[in-house]
C-alpha positions in Angstrom: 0.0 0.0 0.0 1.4 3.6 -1.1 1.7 6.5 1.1 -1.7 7.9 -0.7 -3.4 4.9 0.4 -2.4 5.0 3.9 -4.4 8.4 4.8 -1.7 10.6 3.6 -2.4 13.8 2.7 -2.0 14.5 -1.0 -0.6 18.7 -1.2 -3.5 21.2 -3.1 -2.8 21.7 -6.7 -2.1 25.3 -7.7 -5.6 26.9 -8.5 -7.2 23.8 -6.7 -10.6 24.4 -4.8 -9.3 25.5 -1.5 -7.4 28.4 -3.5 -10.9 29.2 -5.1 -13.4 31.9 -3.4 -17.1 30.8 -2.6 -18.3 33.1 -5.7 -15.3 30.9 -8.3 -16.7 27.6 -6.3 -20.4 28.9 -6.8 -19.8 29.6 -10.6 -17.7 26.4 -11.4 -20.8 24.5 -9.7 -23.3 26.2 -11.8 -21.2 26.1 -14.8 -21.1 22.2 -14.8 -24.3 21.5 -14.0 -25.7 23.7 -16.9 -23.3 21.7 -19.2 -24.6 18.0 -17.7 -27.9 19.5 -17.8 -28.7 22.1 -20.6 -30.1 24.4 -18.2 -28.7 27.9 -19.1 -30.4 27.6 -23.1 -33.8 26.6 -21.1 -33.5 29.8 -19.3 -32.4 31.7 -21.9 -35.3 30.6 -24.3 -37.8 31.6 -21.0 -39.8 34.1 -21.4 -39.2 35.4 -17.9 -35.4 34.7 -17.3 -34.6 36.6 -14.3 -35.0 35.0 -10.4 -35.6 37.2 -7.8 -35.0 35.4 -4.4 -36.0 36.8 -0.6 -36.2 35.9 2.8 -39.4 35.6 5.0 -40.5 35.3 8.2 -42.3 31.9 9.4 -45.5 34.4 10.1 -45.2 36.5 6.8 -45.1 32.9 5.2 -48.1 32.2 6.9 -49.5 35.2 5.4 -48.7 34.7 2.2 -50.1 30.9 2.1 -53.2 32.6 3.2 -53.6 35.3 1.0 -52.7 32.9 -1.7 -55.3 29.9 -0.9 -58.2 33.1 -0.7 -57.3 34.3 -3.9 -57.0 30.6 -5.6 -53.8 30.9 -7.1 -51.9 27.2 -7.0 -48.8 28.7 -8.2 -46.8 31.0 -6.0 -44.7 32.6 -8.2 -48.1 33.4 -10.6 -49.8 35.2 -7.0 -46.2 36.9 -5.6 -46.2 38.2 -9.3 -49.7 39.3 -9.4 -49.6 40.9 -5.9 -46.5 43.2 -7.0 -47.7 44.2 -10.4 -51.6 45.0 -9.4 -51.3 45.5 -5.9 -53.7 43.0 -4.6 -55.9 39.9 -6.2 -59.0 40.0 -7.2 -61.3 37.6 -6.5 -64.5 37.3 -7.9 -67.5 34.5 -6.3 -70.5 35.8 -8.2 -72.9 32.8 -8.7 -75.4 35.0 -11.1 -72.3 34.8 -13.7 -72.8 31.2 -13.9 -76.4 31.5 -14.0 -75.9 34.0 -17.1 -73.8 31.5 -19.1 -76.1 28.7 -18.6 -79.1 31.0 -19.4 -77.1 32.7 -22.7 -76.1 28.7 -24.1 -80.3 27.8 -23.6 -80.9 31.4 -25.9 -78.1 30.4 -28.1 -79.9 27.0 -28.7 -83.3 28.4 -29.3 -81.8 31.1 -31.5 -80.0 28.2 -33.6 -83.1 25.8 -33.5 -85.0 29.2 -34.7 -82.5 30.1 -37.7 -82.6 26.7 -38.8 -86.4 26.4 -39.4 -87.1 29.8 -40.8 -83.9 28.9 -43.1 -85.6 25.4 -44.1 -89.6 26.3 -43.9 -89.4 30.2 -44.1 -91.8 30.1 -41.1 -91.1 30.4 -37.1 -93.2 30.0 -34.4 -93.9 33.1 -32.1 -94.1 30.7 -29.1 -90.5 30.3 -29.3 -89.2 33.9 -30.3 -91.2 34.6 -26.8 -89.1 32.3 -25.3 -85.9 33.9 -26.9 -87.1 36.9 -25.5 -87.9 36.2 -22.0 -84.3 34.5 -21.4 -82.8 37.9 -23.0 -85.1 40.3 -20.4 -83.9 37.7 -17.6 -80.3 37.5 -18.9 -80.5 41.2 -18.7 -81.9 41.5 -15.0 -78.4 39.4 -13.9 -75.9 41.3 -15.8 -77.2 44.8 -13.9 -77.0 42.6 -11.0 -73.6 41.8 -11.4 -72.6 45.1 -12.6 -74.0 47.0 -9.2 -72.1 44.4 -7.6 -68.7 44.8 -9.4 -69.3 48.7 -9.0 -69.9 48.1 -5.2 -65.8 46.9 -5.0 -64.2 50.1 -6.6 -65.8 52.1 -3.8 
């Protein structure tokens, strides 16, 4: 067994890693695993290609997680992003909206059942424009529903 084998220690080559400084070590570490790994052309070809990193505070975490679970945003980097650019999130829970899109695809299919037979026969039935209209006067009742609501958060 040689003297290398034994536990002897082997001298630092010039420009070795102790001779490095943590920002050379840090580089040279990120250097290599972009080339194993292809990183750096994935970030380059991102459309956002800078990382901005801080520190928080168990509680401001706590804050955050909250804010972020009311406003329904999954990703965190979408809300942080969100909050900084618009200055808060939005949130909208307005069950006539729902009501409105169901009401305006039942219209849409009476229109389209309407267009086809006046098309084919050249007659309609008034019965059924009626019926057109009625959804459209009730269609109409939600959306000034929803818009007195929405005007209700700018104040």
């Amino acid at each position: 067994m040689d003297a290398a084998g034994a536990g002897a220690k082997i001298p630092a080559a010039p420009g070795g890693a102790a001779e490095k400084s943590a920002e050379e070590r840090r580089t040279a570490c990120r250097v290599r695993a972009e080339e194993e790994t292809g990183a750096s052309a994935v970030m380059e070809e991102r459309y956002r290609n800078i990382r901005i990193r801080f520190r928080v505070t168990p509680e401001e975490m706590a804050v955050i997680e909250r804010k972020q679970a009311e406003a329904n945003i999954i990703n965190r980097e979408a809300f942080l992003r969100k909050m900084v650019m618009e200055g808060r999130v939005l949130v909208l829970n307005v069950p006539e909206l729902r009501t409105i899109s169901a009401l305006l695809g039942h219209c849409s299919g009476n229109l389209n059942q309407l267009a086809k037979r006046i098309n084919s026969t050249g007659r309609y039935y008034t019965g059924e424009l009626g019926e057109v209209k009625e959804i459209l006067n009730d269609v109409e009742k939600k959306l000034r529903k929803v818009i007195e609501q929405l005007a209700l958060i700018n104040k």
